[in-house]
PDBQT receptor file of N, H, CA, C and O in Angstrom, charges set to zero:
ATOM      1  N   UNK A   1      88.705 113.470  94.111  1.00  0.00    +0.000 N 
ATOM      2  CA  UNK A   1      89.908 113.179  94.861  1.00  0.00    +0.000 C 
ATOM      3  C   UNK A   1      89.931 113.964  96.173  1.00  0.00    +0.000 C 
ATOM      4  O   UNK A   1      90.080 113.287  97.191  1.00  0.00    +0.000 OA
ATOM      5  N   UNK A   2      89.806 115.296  96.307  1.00  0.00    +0.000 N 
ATOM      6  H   UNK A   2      89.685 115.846  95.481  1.00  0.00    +0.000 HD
ATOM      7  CA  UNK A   2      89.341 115.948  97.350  1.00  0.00    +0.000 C 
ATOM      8  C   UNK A   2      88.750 115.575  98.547  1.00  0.00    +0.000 C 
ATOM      9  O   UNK A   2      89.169 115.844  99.673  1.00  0.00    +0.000 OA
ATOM     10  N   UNK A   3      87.397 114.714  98.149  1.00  0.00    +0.000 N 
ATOM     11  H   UNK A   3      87.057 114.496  97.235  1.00  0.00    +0.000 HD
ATOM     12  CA  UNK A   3      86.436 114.058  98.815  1.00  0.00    +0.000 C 
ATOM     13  C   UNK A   3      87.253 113.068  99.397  1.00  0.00    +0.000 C 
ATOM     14  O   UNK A   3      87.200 113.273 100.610  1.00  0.00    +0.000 OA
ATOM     15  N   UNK A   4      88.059 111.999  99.141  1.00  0.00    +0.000 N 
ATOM     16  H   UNK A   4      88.102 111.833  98.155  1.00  0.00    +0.000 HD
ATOM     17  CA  UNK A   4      88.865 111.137  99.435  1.00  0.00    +0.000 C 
ATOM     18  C   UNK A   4      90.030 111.625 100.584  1.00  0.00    +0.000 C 
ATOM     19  O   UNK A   4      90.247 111.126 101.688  1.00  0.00    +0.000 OA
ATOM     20  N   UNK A   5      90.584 112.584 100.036  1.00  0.00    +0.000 N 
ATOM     21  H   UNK A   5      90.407 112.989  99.139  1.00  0.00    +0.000 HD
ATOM     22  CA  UNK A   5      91.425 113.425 101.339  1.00  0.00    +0.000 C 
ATOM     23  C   UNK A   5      90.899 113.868 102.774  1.00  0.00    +0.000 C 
ATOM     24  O   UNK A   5      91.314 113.778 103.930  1.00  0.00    +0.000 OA
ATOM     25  N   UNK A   6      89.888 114.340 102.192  1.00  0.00    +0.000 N 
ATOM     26  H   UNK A   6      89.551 114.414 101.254  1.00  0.00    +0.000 HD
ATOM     27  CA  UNK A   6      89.258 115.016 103.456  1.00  0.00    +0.000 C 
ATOM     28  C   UNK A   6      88.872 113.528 103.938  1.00  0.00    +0.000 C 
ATOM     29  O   UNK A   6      89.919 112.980 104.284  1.00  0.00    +0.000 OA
ATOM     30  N   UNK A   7      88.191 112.993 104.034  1.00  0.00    +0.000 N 
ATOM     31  H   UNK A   7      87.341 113.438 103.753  1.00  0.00    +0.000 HD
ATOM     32  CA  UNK A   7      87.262 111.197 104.180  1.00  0.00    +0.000 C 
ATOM     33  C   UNK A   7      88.680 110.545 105.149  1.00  0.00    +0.000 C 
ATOM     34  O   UNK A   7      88.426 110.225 106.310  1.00  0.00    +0.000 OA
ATOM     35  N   UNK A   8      90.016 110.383 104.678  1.00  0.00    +0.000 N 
ATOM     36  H   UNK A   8      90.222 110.643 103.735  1.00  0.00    +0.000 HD
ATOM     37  CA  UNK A   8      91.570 110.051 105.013  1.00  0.00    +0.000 C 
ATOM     38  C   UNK A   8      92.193 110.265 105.524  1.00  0.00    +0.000 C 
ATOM     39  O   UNK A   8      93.300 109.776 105.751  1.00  0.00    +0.000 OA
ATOM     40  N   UNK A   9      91.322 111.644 106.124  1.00  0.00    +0.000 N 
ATOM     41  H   UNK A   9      90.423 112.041 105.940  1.00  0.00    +0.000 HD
ATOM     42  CA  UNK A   9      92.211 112.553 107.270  1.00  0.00    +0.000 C 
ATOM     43  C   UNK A   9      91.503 112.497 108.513  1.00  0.00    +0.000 C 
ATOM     44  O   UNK A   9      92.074 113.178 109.364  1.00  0.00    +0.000 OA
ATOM     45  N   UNK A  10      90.445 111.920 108.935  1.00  0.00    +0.000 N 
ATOM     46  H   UNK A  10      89.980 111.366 108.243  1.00  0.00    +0.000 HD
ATOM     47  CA  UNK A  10      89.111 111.911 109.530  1.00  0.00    +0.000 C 
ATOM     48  C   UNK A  10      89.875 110.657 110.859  1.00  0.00    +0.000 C 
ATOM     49  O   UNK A  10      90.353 111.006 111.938  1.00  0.00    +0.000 OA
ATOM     50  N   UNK A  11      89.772 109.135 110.310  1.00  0.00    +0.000 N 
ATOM     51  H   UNK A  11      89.383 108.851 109.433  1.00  0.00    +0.000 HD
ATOM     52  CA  UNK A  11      89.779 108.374 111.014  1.00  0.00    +0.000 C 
ATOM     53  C   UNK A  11      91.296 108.667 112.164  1.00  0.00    +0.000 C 
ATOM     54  O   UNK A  11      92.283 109.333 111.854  1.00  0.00    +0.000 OA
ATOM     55  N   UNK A  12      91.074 107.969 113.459  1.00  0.00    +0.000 N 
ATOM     56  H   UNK A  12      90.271 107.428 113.711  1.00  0.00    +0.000 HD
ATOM     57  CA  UNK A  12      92.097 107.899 114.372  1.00  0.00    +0.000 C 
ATOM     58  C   UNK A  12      92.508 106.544 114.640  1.00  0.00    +0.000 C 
ATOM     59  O   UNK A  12      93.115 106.669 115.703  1.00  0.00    +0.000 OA
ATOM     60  N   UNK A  13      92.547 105.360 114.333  1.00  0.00    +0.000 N 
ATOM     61  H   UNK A  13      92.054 105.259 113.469  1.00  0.00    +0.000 HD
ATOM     62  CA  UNK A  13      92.665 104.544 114.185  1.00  0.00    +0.000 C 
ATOM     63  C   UNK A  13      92.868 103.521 113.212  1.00  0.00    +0.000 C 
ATOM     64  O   UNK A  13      93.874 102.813 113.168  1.00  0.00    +0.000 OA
ATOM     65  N   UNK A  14      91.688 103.437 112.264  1.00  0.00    +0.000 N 
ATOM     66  H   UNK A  14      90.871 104.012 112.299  1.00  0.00    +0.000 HD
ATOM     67  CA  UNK A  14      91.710 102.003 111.430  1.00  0.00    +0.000 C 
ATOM     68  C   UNK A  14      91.345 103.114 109.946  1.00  0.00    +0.000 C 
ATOM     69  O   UNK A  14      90.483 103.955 110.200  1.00  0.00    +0.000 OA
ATOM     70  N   UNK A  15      91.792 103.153 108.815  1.00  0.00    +0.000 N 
ATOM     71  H   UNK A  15      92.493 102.470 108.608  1.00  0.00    +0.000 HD
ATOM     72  CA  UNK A  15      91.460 103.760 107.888  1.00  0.00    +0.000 C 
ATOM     73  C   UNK A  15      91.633 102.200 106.690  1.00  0.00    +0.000 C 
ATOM     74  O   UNK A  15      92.689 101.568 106.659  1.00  0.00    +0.000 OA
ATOM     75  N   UNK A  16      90.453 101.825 105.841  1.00  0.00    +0.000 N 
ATOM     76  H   UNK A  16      89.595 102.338 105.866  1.00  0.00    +0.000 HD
ATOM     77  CA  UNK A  16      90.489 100.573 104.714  1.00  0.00    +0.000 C 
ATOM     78  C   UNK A  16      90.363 101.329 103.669  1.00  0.00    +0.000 C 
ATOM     79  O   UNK A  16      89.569 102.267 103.603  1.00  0.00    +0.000 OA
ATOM     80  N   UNK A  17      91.546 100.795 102.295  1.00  0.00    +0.000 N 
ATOM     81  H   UNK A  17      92.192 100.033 102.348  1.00  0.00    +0.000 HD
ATOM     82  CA  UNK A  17      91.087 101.743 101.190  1.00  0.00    +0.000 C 
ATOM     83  C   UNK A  17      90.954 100.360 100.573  1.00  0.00    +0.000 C 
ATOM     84  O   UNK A  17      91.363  99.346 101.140  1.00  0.00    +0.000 OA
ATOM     85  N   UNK A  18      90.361 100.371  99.381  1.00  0.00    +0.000 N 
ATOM     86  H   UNK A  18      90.030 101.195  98.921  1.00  0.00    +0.000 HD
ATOM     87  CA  UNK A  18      90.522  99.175  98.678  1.00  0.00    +0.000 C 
ATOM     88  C   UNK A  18      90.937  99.612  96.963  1.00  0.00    +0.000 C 
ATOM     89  O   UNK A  18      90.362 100.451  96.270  1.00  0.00    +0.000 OA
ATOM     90  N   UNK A  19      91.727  99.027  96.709  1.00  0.00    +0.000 N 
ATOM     91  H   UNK A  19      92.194  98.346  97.272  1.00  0.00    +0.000 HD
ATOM     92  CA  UNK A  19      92.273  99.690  94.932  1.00  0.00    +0.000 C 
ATOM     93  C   UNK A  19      92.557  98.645  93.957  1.00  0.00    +0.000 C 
ATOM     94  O   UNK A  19      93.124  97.659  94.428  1.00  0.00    +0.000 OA
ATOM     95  N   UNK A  20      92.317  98.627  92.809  1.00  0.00    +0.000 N 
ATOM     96  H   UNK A  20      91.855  99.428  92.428  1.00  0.00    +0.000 HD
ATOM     97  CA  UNK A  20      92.498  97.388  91.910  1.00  0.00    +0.000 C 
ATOM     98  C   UNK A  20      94.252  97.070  91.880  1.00  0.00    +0.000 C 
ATOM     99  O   UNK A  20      95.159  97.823  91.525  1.00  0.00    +0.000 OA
ATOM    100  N   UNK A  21      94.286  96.251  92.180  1.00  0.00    +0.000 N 
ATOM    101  H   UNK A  21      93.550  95.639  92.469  1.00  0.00    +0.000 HD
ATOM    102  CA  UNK A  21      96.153  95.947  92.393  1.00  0.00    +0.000 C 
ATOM    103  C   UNK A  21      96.935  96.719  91.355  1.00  0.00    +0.000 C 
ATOM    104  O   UNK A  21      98.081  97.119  91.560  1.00  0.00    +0.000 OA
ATOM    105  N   UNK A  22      96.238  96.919  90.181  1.00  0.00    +0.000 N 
ATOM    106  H   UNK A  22      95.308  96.594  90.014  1.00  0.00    +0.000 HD
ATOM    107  CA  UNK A  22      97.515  97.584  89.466  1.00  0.00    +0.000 C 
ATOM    108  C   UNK A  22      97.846  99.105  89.525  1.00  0.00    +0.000 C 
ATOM    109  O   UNK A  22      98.910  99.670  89.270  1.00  0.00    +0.000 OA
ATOM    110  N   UNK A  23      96.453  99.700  89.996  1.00  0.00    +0.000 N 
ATOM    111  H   UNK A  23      95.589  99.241  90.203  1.00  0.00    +0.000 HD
ATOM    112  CA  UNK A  23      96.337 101.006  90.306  1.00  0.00    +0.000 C 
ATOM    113  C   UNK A  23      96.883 101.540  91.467  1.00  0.00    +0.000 C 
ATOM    114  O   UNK A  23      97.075 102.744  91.642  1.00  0.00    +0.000 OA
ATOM    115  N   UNK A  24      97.195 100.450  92.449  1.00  0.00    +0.000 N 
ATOM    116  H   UNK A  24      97.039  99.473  92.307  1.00  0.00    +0.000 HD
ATOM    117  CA  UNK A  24      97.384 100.167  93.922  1.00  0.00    +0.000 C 
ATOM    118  C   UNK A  24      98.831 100.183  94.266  1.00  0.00    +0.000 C 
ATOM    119  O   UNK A  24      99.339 100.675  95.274  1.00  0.00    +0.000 OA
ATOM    120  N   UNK A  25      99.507  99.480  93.134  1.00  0.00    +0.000 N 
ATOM    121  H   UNK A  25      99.094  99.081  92.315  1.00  0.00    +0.000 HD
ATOM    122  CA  UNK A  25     100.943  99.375  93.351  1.00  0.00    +0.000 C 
ATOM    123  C   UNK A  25     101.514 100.447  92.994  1.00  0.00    +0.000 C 
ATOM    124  O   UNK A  25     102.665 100.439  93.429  1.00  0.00    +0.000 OA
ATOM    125  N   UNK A  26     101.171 101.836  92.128  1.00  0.00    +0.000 N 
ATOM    126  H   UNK A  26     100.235 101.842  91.775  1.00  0.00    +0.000 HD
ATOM    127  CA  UNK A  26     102.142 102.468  91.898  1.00  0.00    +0.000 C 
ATOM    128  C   UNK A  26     102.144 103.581  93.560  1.00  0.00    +0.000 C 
ATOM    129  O   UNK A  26     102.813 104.609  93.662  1.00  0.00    +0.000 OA
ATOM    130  N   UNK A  27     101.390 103.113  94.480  1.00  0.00    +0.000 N 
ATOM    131  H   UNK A  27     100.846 102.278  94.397  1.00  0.00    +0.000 HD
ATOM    132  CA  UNK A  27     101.113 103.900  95.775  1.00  0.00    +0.000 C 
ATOM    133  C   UNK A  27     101.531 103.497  96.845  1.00  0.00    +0.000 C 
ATOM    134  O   UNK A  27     101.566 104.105  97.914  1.00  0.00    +0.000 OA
ATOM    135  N   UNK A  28     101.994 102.062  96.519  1.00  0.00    +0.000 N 
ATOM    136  H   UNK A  28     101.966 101.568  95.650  1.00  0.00    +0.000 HD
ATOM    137  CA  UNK A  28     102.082 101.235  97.768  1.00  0.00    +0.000 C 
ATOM    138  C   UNK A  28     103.374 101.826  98.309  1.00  0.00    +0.000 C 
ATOM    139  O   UNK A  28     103.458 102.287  99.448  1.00  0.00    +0.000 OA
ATOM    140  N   UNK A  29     104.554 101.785  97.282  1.00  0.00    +0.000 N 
ATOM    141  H   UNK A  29     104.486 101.410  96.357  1.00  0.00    +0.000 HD
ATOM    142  CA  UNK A  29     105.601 101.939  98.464  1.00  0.00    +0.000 C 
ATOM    143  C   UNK A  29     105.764 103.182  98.732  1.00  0.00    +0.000 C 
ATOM    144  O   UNK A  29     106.697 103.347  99.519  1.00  0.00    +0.000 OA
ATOM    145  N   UNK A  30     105.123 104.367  98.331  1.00  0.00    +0.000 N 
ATOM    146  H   UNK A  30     104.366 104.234  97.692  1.00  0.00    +0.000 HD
ATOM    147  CA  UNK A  30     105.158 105.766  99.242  1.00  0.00    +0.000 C 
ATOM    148  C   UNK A  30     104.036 105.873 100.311  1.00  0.00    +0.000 C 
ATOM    149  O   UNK A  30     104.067 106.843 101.069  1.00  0.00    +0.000 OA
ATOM    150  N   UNK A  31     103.137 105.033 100.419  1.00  0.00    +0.000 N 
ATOM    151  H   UNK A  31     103.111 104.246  99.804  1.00  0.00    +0.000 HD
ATOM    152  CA  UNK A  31     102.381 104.826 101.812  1.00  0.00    +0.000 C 
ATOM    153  C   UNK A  31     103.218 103.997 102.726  1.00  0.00    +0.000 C 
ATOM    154  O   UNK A  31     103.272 104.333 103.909  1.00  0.00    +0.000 OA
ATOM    155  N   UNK A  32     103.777 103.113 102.376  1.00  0.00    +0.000 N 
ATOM    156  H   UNK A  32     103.733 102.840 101.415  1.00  0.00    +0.000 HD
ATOM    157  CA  UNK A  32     104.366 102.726 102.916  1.00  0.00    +0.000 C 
ATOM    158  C   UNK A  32     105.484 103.216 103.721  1.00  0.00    +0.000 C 
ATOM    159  O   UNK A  32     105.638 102.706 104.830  1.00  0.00    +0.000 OA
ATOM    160  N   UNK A  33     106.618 104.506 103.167  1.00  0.00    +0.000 N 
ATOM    161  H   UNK A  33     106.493 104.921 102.266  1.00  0.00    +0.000 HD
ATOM    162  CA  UNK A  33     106.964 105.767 103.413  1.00  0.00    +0.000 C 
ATOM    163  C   UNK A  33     106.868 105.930 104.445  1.00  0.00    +0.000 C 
ATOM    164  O   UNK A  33     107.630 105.866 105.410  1.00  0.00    +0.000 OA
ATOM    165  N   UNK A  34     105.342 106.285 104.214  1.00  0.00    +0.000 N 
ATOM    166  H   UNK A  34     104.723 106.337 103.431  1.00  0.00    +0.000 HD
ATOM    167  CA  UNK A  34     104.644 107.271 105.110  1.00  0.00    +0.000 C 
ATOM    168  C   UNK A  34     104.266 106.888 106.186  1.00  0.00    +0.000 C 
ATOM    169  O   UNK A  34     103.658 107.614 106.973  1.00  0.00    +0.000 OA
ATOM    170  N   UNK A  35     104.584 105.596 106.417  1.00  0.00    +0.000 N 
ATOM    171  H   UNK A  35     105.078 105.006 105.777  1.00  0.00    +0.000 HD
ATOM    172  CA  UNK A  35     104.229 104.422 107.562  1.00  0.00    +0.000 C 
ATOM    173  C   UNK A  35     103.356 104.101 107.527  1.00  0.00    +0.000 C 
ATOM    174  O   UNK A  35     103.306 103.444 108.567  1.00  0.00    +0.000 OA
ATOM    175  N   UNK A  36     102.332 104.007 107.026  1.00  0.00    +0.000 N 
ATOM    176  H   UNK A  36     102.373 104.542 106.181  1.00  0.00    +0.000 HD
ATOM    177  CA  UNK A  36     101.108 103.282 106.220  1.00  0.00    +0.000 C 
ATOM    178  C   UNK A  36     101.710 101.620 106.531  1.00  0.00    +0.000 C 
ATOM    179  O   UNK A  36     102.840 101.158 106.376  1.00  0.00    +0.000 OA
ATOM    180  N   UNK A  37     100.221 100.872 107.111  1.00  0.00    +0.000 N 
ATOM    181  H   UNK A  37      99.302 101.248 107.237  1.00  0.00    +0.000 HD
ATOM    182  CA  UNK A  37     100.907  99.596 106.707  1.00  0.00    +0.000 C 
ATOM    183  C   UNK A  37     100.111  99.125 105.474  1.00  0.00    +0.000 C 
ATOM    184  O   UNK A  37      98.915  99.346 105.664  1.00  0.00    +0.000 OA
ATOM    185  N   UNK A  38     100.237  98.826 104.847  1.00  0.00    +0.000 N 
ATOM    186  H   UNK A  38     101.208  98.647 104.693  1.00  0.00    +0.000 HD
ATOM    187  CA  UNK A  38      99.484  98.282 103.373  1.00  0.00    +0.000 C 
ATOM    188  C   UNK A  38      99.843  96.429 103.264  1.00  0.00    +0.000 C 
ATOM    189  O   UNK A  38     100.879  95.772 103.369  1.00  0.00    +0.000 OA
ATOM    190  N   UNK A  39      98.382  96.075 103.001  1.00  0.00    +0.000 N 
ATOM    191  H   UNK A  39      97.540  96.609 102.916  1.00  0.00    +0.000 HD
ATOM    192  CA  UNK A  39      98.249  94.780 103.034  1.00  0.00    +0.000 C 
ATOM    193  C   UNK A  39      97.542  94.429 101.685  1.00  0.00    +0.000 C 
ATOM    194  O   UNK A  39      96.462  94.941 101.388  1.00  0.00    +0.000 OA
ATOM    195  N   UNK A  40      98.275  93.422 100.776  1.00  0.00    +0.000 N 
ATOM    196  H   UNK A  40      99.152  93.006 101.017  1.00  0.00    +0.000 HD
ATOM    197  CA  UNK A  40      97.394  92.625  99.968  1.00  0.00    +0.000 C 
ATOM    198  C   UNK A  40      96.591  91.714 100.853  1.00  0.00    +0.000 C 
ATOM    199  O   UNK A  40      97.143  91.032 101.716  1.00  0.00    +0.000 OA
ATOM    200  N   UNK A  41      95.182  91.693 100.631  1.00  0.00    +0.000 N 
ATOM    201  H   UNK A  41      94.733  92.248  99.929  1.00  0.00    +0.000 HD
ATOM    202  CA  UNK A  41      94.373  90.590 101.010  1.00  0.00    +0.000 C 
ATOM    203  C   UNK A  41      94.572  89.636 100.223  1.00  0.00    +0.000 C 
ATOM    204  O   UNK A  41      94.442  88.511 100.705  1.00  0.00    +0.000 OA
ATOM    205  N   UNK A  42      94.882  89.733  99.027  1.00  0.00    +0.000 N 
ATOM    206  H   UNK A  42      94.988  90.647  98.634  1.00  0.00    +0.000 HD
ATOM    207  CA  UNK A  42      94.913  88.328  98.271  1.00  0.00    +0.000 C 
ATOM    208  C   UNK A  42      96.137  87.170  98.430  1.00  0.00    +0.000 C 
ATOM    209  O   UNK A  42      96.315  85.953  98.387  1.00  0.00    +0.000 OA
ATOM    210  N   UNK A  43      96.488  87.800  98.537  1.00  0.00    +0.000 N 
ATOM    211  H   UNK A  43      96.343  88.789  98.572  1.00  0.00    +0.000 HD
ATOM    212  CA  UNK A  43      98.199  86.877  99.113  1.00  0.00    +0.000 C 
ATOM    213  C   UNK A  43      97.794  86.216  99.930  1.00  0.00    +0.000 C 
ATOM    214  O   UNK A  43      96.958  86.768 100.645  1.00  0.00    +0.000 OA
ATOM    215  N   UNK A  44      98.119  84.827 100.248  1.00  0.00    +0.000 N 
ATOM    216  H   UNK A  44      98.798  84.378  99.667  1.00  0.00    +0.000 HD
ATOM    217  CA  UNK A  44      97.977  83.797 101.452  1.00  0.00    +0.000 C 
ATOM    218  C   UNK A  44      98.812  84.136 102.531  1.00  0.00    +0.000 C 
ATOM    219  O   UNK A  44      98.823  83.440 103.546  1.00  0.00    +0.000 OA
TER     220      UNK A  44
């Protein structure tokens, strides 16, 4: 997890995480918070 933080803190622009949707949702709406924009790709 560490590795992931540090990796998250790096980019200035474009940061892609990718997470299995169910693991994904319990994060979404505190990134979101955080002003994160968070996108399902699967949704049309």
């Amino acid at each position: 997890m560490q590795l992931v933080v540090v990796g998250a803190t790096r980019p200035t622009h474009l940061l892609v995480l990718a997470a299995h949707r169910d693991c994904g949702k319990r994060y979404a709406a505190g990134m979101v918070d955080a002003g994160w924009d968070v996108r399902d790709l699967t949704e049309h």
